[in-house]
C-alpha positions in Angstrom: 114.6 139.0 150.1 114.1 136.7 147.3 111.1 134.6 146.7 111.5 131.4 144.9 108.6 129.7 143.2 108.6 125.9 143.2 105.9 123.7 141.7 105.9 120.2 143.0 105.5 118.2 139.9 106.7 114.5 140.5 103.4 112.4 141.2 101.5 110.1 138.7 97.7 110.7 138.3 97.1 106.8 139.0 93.6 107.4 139.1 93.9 109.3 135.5 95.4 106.2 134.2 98.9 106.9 134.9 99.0 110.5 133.2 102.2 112.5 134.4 100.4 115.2 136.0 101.6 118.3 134.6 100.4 117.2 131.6 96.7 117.2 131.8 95.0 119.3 129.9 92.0 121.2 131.5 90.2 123.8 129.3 92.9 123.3 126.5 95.9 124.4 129.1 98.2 121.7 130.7 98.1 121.9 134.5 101.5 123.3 134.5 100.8 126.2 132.4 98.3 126.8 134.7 100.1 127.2 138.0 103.2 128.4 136.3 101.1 131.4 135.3 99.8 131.9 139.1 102.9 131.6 140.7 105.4 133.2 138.4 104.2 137.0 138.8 105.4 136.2 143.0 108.4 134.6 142.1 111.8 136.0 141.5 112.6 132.4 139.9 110.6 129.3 139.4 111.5 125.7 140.0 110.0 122.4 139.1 110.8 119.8 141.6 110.5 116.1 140.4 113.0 113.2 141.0 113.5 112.7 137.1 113.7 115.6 134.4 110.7 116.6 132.7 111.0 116.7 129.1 108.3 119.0 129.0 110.2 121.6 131.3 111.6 123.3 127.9 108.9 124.9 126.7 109.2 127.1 129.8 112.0 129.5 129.3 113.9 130.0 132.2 112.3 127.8 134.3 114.9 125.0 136.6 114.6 121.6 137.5 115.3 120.8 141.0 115.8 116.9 141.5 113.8 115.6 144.6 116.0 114.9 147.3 116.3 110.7 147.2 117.0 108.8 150.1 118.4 105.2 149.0 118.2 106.3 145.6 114.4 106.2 145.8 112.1 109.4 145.9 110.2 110.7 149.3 107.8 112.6 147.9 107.1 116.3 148.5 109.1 116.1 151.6 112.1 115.3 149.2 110.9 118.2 146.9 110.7 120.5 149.7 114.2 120.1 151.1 116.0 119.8 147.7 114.0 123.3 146.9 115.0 124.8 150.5 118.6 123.8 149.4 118.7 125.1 146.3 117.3 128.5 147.4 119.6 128.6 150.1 122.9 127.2 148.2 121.5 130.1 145.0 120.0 133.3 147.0 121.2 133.1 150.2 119.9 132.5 153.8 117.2 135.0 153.4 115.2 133.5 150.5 111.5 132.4 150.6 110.2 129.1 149.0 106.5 129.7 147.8 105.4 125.5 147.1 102.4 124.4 145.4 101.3 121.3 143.3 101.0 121.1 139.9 97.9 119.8 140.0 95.9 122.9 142.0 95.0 125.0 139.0 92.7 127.4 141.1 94.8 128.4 143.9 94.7 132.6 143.7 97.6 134.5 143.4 96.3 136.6 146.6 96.9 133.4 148.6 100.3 132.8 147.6 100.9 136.6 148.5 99.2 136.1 151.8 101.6 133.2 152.5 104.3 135.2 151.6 103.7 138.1 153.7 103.3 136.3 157.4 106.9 134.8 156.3 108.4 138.8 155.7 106.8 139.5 158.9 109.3 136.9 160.9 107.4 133.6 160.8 110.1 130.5 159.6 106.9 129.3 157.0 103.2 129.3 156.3 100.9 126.7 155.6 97.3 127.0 154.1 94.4 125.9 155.9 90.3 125.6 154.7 87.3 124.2 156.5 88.8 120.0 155.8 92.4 121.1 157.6 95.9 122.0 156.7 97.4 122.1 152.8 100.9 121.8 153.6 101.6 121.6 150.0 101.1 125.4 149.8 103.1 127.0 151.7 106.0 129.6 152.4 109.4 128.5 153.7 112.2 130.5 154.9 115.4 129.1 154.5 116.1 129.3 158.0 113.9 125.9 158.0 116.8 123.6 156.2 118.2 122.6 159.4 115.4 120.9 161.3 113.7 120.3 158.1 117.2 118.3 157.3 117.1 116.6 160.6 113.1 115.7 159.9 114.0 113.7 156.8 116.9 111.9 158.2 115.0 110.6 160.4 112.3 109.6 158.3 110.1 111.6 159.4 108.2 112.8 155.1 105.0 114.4 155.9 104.7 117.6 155.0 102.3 118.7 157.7 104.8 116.9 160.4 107.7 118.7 159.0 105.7 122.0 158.8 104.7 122.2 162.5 108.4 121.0 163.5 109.6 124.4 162.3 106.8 126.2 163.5 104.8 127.1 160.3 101.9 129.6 161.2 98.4 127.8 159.8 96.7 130.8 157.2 92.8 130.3 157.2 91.5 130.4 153.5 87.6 130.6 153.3 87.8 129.2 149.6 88.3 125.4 149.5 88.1 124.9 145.9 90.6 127.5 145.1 92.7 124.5 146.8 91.4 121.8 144.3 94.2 118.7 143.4 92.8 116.9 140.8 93.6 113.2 141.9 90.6 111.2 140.2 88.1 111.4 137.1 85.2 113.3 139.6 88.3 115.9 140.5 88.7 116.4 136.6 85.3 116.8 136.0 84.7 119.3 138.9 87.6 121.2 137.7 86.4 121.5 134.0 82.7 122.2 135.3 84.4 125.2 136.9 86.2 126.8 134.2 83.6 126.0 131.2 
């Protein structure tokens, strides 16, 4: 049973004056390095899902670009991410893969966690979805491929949040004690905590 590691990595830091995410640095690493390096050792592959290609992309050998899914030739967000990921996994490994998803802007996230996720999806669950004290983190998650056809039928009916799509295929919630292991750096006071953290 393969396990496929995807890093959503399409959003704008608007808040960081319009810095393409992957690309902040924090502690003299870019944000992509980071997760790359905590989801890779889980992952029989690794793809980085954004609706345009990332030049930066090649100085990560081996790694693929998976183009969001559009709809009207404009992106959807993770939910187009998810689905073009789901696709690929399917279309490349087979209808017995595993998607392990997290953002490229969660640079704390333990590898343990991503294991955890993992595991409850081997054990017959269709996905898993983190959850701390403030609620669900859809964005890290584990999706069996078996989820394609609702999650197809979610989107075309315009139905793109993550948490929405997640309890349509019945994705068990995993409790994670930790909150700021699930960090996303979204504003200055997020950078700050971050690089508080790791100094």
């Amino acid at each position: 049973m393969a396990v496929i590691g995807a890093i959503f990595a399409g959003g704008k830091a608007r808040r960081l004056s319009g810095q393409n995410k992957a690309q902040i640095s924090l502690g003299g690493r870019t944000l992509i390095s980071r997760q790359y390096e905590r989801i890779s050792p889980v992952s029989d592959d690794i793809l980085v899902l954004a609706p345009v290609w990332p030049e930066w992309i090649e100085a990560f050998s081996g790694v693929r670009w998976v183009q969001d899914k559009l709809v009207d030739d404009a992106p959807i967000g993770p939910a187009g991410a998810l689905l073009a990921a789901l696709n690929f996994c399917n279309e490349s490994y087979g209808s017995s893969a595993i998607l392990i998803t997290a953002p490229v802007d969660a640079p704390f996230v333990p590898q343990a966690a991503f294991e955890k996720l993992i595991e409850v999806v081997r054990k017959g669950k269709p996905a898993a979805i983190a959850k701390t004290a403030s609620g669900l983190q859809p964005a890290f998650g584990a999706w069996h491929t078996q989820c394609l056809p609702e999650m197809n039928e979610r989107v075309l009916q315009g139905d793109y949040a993550l948490q929405t799509i997640a309890s349509a295929v019945g994705a068990a919630h995993i409790q994670f004690e930790d909150e700021s292991a699930f960090l996303n750096i979204n504003t200055p006071e997020d950078l700050s905590a971050a690089q508080s953290r790791i100094a």
